[in-house]
C-alpha positions, 0 to 999 in steps of 0.5 A: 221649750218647744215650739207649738208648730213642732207638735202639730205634726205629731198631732196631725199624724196621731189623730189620722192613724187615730181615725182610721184605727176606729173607721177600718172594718175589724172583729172589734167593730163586730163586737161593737155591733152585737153588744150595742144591740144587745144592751144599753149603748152606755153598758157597752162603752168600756169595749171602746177603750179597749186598744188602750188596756190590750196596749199597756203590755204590748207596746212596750213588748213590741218596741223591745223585742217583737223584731226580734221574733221569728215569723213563726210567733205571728203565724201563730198568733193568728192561728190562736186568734182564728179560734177566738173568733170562732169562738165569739162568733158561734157564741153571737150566732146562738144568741141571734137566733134564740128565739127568747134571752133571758135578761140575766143571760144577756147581763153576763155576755155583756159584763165579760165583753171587755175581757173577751174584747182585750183577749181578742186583740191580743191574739191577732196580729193587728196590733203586732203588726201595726206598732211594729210597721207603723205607730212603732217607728214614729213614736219612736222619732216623736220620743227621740225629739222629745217627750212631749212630742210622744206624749202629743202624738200617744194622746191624739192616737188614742183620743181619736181612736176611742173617740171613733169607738165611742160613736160606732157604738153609739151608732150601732145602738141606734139600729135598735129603732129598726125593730126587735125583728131585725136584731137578731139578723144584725148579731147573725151578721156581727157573727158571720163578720167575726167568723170570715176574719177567723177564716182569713187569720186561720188561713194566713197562720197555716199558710205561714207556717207551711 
């Protein structure tokens, strides 16, 4: 049996990536913003257990043949994520500056938001990169020790990090009080945030491949 004192690595290590996961600036934060402020904050809490749906496939991908994978499968992947995000965020831009929504019109955007939001990580590199560089590796060393040791160091990555979506949604949500007059200016920023992160993998993408 293991002694506690040989989990409590994992844990520390899991819930530091955890945390910082959810606290750096990213399009999946945007998308926190323009939804929370487009409905009911508890209507947008699917969108923080995002990582975990778009992971299910990919970790498993990445740990098994993503090394193996040329440069050029990352390059294009962040070209196809550029045009997400430019996608969304034009979508976004609209919605701030009507001047009216229609209550059925705001159900739908938000009833697709969590498929658009595991798209959206599917098609940037983020997470390619991060599982294959960094979380990839230690759960690796965490399985080879044992399989608790993996579980503990999975279990605390994704509890922080849902958990730290959870209170950023919440948090955007509160920007409601600032009155209907500065929603609209909140989802242009969400919009403008999305589309200078579609900027930045348009341009890494094309520059890779030239």
């Amino acid at each position: 049996m293991l002694a506690l004192s040989t989990l409590i690595p994992w844990l520390a290590q899991g819930s530091a990536l955890g945390i910082s996961a959810a606290a750096t600036p990213g399009p999946l934060q945007a998308l926190f913003l323009s939804n929370a402020l487009r409905a009911d904050w508890r209507r947008t809490i699917p969108l923080a257990f995002t990582p975990i749906i778009a992971d299910i496939p990919l970790v498993p991908l990445i740990l098994l043949v993503l090394n193996q994978l040329p440069d050029t499968f990352l390059n294009i992947i962040r070209i196809l994520g550029s045009g997400l995000l430019f996608y969304l965020a034009w979508g976004i831009w609209k919605s701030g500056t009507a001047n009216e929504e229609s209550d059925a019109g705001e159900e739908q955007d938000n009833s697709k938001g969590l498929p658009w939001a595991v798209l959206m990580a599917w098609l940037s590199p983020g997470p390619y990169l991060f599982w294959s560089l960094v979380n990839g590796p230690l759960l690796l060393s965490a399985w080879e020790q044992s399989a608790i040791s993996a579980i503990t160091f999975l279990s605390s990555f994704y509890g922080l990090f849902v958990g730290g979506n959870l209170a950023l949604i919440f948090l955007f949500s509160q920007t409601q009080r600032l009155g209907p007059k500065v929603v609209p200016y909140l989802q242009i920023l969400s919009s403008l945030i999305l589309a200078v992160f579609g900027v930045s993998l348009l341009w890494s993408g094309v520059a890779g491949l030239v």
